[in-house]
C-alpha positions as CSV (number, residue, x, y, z in Angstrom):
1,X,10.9,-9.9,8.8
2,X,9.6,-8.8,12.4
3,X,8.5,-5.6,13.6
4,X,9.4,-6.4,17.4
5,X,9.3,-2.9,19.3
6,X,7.1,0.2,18.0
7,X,7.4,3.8,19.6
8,X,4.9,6.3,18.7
9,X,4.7,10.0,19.7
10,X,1.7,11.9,18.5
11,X,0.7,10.1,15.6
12,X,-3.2,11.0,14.6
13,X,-4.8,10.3,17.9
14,X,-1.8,8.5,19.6
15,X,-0.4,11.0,22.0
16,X,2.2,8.1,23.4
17,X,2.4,4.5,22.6
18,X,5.7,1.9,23.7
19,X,4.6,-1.3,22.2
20,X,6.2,-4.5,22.2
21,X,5.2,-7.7,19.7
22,X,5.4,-10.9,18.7
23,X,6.7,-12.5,15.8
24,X,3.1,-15.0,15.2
25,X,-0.3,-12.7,15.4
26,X,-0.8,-9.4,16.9
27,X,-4.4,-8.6,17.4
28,X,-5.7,-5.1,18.5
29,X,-8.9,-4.9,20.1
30,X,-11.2,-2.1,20.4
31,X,-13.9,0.0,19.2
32,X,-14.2,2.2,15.7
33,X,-12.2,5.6,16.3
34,X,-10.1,4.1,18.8
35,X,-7.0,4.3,17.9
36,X,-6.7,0.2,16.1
37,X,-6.1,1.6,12.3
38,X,-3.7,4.1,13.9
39,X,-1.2,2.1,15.2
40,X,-1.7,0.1,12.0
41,X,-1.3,3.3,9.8
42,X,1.9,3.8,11.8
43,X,3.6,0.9,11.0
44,X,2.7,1.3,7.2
45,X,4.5,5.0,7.5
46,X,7.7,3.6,9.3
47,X,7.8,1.3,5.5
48,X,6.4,3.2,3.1
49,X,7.2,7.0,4.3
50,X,3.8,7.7,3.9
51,X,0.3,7.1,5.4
52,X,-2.3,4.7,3.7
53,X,-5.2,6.4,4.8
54,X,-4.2,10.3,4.8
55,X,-2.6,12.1,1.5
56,X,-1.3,15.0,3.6
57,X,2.1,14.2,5.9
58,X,0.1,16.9,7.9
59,X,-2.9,15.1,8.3
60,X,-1.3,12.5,11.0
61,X,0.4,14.8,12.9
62,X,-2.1,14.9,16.4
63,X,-4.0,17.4,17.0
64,X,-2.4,21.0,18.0
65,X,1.0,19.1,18.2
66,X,4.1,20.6,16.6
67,X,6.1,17.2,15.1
68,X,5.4,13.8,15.4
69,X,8.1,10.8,15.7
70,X,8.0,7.1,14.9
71,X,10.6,4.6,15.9
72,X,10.7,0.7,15.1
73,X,12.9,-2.2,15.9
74,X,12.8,-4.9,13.5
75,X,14.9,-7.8,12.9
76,X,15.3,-8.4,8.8
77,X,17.3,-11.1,7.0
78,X,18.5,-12.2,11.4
79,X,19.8,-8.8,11.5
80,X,18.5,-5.8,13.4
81,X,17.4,-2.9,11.7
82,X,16.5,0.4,13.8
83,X,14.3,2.6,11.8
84,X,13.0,6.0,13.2
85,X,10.9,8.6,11.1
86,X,10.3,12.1,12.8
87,X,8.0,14.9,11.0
88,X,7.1,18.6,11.9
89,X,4.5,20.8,10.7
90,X,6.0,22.8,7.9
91,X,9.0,20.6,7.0
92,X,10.2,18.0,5.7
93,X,9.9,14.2,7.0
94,X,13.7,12.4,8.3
95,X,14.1,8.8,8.1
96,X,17.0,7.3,9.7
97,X,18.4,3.8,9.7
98,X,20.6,2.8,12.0
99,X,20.6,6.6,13.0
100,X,21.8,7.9,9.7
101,X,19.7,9.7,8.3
102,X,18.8,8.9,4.2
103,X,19.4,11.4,1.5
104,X,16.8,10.8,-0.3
105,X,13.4,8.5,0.9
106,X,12.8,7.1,-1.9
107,X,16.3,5.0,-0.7
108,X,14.2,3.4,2.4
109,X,11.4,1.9,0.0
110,X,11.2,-1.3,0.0
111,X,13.7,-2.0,2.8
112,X,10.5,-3.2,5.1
113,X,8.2,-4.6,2.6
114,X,4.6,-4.1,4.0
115,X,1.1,-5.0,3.0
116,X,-2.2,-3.4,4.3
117,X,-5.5,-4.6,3.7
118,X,-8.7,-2.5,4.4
119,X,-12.5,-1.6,4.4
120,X,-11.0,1.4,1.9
121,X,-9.6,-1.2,-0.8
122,X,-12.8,-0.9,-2.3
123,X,-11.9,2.6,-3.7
124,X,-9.6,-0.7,-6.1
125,X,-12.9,-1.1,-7.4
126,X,-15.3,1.8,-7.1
127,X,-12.6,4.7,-7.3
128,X,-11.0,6.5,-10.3
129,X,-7.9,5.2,-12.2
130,X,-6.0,7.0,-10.1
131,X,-6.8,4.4,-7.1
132,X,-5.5,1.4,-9.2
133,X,-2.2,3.3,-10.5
134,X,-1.3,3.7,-6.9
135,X,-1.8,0.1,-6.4
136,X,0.4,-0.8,-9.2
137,X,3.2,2.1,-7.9
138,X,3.0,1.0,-4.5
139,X,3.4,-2.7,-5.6
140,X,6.5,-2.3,-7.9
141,X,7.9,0.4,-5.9
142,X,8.6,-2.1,-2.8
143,X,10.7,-4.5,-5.2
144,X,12.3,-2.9,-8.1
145,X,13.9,0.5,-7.1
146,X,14.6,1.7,-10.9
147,X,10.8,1.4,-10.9
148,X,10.7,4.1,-8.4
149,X,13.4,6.2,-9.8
150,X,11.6,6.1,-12.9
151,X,8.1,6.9,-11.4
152,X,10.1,10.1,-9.7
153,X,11.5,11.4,-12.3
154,X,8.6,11.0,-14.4
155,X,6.4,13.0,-11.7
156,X,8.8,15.7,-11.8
157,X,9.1,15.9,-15.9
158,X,5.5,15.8,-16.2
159,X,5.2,18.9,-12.9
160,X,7.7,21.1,-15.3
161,X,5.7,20.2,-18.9
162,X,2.7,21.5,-17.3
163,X,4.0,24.0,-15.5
164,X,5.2,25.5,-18.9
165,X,1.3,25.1,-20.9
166,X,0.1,26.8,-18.2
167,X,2.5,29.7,-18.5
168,X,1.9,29.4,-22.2
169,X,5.4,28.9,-23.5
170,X,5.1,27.3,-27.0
171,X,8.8,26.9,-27.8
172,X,9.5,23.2,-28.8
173,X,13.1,23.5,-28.1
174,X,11.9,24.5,-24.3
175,X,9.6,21.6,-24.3
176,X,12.6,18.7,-26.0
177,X,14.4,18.4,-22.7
178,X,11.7,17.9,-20.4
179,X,10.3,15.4,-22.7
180,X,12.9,13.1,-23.4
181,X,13.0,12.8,-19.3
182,X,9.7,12.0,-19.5
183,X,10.1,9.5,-22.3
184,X,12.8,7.8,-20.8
185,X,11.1,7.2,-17.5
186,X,7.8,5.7,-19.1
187,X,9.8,3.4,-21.6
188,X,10.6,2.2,-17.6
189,X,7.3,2.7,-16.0
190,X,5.2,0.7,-19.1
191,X,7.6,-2.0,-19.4
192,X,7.3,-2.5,-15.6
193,X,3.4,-2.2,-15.2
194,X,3.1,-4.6,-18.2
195,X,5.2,-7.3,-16.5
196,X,3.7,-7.2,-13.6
197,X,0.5,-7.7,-15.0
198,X,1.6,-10.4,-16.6
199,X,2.9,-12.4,-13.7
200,X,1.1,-10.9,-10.9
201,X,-2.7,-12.3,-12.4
202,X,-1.8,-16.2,-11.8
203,X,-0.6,-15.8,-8.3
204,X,-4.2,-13.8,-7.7
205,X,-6.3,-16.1,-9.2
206,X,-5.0,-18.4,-6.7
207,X,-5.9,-16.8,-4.2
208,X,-9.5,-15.5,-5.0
209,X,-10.1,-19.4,-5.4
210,X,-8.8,-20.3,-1.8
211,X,-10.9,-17.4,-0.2
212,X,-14.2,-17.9,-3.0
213,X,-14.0,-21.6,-2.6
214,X,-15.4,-21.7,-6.2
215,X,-13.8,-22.1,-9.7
216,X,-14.5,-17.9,-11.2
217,X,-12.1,-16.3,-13.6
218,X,-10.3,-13.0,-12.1
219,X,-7.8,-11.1,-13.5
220,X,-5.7,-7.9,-14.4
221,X,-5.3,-6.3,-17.7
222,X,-3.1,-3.2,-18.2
223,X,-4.2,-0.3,-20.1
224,X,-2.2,2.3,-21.2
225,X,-1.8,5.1,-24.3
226,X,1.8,3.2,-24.6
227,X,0.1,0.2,-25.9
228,X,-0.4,1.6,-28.9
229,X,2.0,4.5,-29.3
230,X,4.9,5.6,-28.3
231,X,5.3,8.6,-25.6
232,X,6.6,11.1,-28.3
233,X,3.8,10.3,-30.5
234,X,0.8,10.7,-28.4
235,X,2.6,14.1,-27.3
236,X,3.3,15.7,-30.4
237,X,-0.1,14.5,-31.7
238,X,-2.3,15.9,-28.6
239,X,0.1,19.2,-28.2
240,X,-2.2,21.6,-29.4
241,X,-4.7,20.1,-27.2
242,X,-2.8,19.9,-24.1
243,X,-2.0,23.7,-24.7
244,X,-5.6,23.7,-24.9
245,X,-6.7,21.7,-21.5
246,X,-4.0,23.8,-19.8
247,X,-2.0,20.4,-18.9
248,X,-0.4,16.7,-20.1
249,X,-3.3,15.0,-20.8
250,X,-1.7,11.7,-22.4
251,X,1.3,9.6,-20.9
252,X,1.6,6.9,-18.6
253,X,-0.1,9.2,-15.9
254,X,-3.2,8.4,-17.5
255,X,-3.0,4.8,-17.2
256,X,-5.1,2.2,-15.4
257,X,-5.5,-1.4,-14.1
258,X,-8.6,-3.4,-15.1
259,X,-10.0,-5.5,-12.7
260,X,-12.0,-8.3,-14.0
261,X,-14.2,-11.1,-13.5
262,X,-14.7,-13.3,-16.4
263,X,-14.4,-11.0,-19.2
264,X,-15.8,-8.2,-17.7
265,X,-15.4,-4.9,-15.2
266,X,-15.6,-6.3,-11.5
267,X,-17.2,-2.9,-11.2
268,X,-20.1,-4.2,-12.9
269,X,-20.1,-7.9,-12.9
270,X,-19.0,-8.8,-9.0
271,X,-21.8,-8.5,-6.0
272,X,-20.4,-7.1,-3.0
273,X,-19.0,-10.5,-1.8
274,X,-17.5,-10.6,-4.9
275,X,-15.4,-7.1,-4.5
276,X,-14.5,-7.6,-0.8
277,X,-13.3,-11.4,-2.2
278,X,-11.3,-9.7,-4.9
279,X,-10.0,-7.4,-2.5
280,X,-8.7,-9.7,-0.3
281,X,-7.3,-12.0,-2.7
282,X,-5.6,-9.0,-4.5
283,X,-3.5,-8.0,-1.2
284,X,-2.8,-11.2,-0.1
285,X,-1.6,-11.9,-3.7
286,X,0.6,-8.5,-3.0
287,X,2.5,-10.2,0.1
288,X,3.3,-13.2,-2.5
289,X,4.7,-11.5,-5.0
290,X,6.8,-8.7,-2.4
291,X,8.0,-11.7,-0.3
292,X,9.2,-13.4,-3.9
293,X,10.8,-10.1,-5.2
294,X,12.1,-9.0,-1.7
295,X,13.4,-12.2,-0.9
296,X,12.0,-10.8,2.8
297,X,8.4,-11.9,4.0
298,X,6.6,-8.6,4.0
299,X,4.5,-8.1,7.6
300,X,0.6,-7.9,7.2
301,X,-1.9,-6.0,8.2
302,X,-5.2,-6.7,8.6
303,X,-7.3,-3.9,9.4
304,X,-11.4,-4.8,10.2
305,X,-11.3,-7.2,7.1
306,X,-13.4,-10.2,8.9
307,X,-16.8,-7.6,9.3
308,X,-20.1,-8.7,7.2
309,X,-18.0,-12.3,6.0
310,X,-19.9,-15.0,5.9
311,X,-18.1,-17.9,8.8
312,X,-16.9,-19.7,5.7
313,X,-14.8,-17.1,4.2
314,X,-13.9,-16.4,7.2
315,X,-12.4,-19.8,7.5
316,X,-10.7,-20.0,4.4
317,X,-8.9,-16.6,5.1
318,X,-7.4,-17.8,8.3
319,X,-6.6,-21.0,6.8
320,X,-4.5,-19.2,3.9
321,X,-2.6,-16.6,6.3
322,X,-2.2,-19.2,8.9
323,X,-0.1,-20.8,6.1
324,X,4.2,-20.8,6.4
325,X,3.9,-18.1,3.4
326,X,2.9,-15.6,5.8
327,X,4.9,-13.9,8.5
328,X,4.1,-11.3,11.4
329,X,0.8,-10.5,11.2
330,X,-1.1,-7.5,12.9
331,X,-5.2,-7.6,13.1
332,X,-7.8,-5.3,14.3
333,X,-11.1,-6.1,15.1
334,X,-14.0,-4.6,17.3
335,X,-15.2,-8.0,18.4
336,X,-13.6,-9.9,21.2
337,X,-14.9,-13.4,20.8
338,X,-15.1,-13.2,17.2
339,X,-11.2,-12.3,17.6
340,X,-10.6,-15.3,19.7
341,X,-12.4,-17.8,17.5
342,X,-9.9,-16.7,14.7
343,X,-7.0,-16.7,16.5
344,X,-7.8,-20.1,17.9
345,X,-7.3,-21.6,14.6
346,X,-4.0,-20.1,13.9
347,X,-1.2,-21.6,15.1
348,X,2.2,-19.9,16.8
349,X,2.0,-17.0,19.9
350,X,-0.3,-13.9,19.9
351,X,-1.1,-11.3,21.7
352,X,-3.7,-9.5,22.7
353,X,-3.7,-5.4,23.0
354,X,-6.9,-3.0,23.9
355,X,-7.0,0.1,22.3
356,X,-9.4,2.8,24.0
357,X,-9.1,6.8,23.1
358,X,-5.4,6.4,21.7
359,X,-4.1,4.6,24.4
360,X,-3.1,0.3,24.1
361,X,-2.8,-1.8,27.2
362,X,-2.5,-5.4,27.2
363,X,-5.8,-7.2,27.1
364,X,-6.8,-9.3,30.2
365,X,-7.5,-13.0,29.3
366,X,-11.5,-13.3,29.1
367,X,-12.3,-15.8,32.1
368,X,-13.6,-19.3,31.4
C-alpha cells in the first residue's frame, strides 16, 4: 500500500500543506518543532482516526483555527482509495471513503494499516500499563475487527458500571445487563491479547537479534485477572470493594503486557540501548505481523529513530527496512548528511522534503 498524495489544512502547526510522494523512501528534513512529526502524525490520523502523539482530537486542530481537514490518495491492493478526514472544534470527526462518509469509525480501522515508531515508545517501557494495553489494542485493532467491536463495547459497558457505583445504585438486577456485555466482550478481548502474545513474541525476537546483532532473550507475556478467573468472578468477588473505590477496579481494563529480557522486567534489566533496541524491534515486529494479518504492507514511519545510535545499529536497521518486507516508508531526521548516508544504502527512489515553521518544500540537492 502507498500513500501517494497528502492534503493538509491546519493540522497542529500546518496551516497548508499539498504533498506528493513516492512509493520507496520519503525523508523529511528539518529542525525539532518544525513541523517533521506533524506531517507524520497526519498520516497516522488519516489510518487510525486518531493522533499518536495528542489524546485530545482538539489538541491538533492549529492554533485559533475553527476545523481542520485531511485528505489522502492512496493506492491499496492496485486500487485507488481516496480517504478524507475533516474535524471542527466541538464536534464530531467525518471520515469518508471514496466520499461516503462511514457510519461508524471504528469501520475505517484497519483499512490503511500503519506503523509509527518514535522517541515516545519509550513510555512501552517506562509508562504505566495503560501505555502497553494501547499497544496491544492498537495492534489487534488494525487486523481483527471483532477485536475492536469487542474492545468498544467493552469501553462503553465498563463507562455505564461505573457510572452506576458512583451514583450508588446497589441493585444487582440493574448491574446483570451491563455485565454480561461486559463479560461477553472480554471472553473476546482475553482470548485475543493471549494469542497475540503467543505468536507475536517469535516474530520480535527476530527482530531484536537483527538490530542487537547479539543472541539475548526478549519477549512478551500477558497478564491479566482473566488468567486466573473468570470476569463474573473477580466481579462479584471485588463488588463491595468496587462500591467502595467508587469504580470497576478488576477486568480486562486492568490488564498489561510484560516486556522482558531474559526472565526479567526490561524496565529493570535493559540499559538504555537495550530499550531503544527493544523498541525498535517491537514496531518493526508490528509491520510483520499487520502486513501478515492485513494481507496489505502497512506504510512506516520513522520519526527521529537514528538519534544517539551507535553507526552499527544504525546499519543493521537500514539493512532490515531496506528489505522487500517493507513498503513506503516516511523518515524524519534533523541531520542532512546523516540522512543521505542512510538513504544511500537503501535501494528504490526517495525524496527529499524541508520542513521549516510548518511549511515543506522540496529539498535542493546538496552540491558535490
Amino acid at each position: 500500500m502507498t500513500l501517494n498524495r497528502l492534503d493538509i489544512l491546519n493540522y497542529k502547526n500546518i496551516a497548508e500543506a499539498h504533498l506528493t510522494f513516492t512509493a520507496g523512501v520519503n525523508c523529511l528534513i528539518g529542525n525539532n518543532g518544525m513541523g517533521k512529526t506533524n506531517v507524520l502524525d497526519a498520516i497516522y490520523y488519516l489510518s487510525m482516526c486518531k493522533s499518536y502523539i495528542n489524546q485530545t482530537d482538539s489538541s491538533v486542530i492549529r492554533h485559533d483555527e475553527p476545523f481542520m481537514m485531511l485528505h489522502g490518495s492512496y493506492t491499496r491492493r492496485d486500487a485507488e482509495e481516496d480517504i478524507s478526514l475533516s474535524l471542527q472544534r466541538g464536534r464530531r470527526k467525518v471520515v469518508r471513503r471514496g466520499g461516503k462518509e462511514y457510519q461508524r469509525l471504528s469501520q475505517h480501522i484497519g483499512l490503511l494499516p500503519v506503523v509509527m515508531i518514535s522517541p515516545l515508545d519509550t513510555d512501552l517501557i517506562r509508562g504505566a500499563s495503560e501505555e502497553r494495553r494501547r499497544l496491544m489494542d492498537q495492534i489487534i485493532s488494525q487486523g481483527n475487527a471483532e477485536y475492536l467491536d469487542a474492545l468498544i463495547r467493552y469501553g462503553k459497558a465498563l463507562q455505564q458500571r461505573n457510572s452506576m457505583i458512583r451514583n450508588e445504585m446497589r441493585d444487582p438486577l440493574l448491574y446483570e445487563t451491563v455485565e454480561e456485555v461486559m463479560n461477553s466482550s472480554a471472553q473476546v478481548i482475553h482470548e485475543s491479547r493471549q494469542r497475540f502474545a503467543e505468536q507475536f513474541t517469535p516474530i520480535l525476537e527476530r527482530f531484536y537479534g537483527e538490530i542487537a546483532g547479539v543472541n539475548e532473550a526478549v519477549s512478551l507475556r500477558y497478564s491479566s485477572q482473566l488468567n486466573e478467573l473468570t470476569l463474573p468472578e473477580l466481579l462479584e468477588a471485588n463488588r463491595q470493594r468496587d462500591y467502595a473505590l467508587g469504580y470497576s477496579s478488576r477486568g480486562v481494563h486492568r490488564d498489561d503486557l510484560e516486556l522482558l529480557l531474559g526472565e526479567y522486567p526490561l524496565r529493570q534489566a535493559g540499559s538504555q540501548g537495550q530499550h531503544k533496541t527493544f523498541t525498535i524491534a517491537l514496531r518493526l515486529a508490528q509491520h510483520d505481523f499487520l502486513r501478515e494479518s492485513n494481507t496489505t504492507s502497512p506504510i512506516l514511519l520513522l520519526d527521529d529513530i537514528f538519534d544517539k545510535l551507535d553507526a552499527q545499529r544504525v546499519e543493521r536497521i537500514v539493512s532490515v527496512v531496506a528489505t522487500d518486507r517493507f513498503g513506503q516508508i516516511f523518515i524524519t531526521d534533523t541531520n542532512r548528511t546523516h540522512l543521505d548516508q542512510i538513504i544511500s544504502r537503501m535501494p528504490g527512489e526517495h525524496v527529499m522534503m524541508n520542513v521549516a515553521n510548518g511549511e515543506v518544500s522540496p529539498a535542493k540537492t546538496p552540491q558535490p
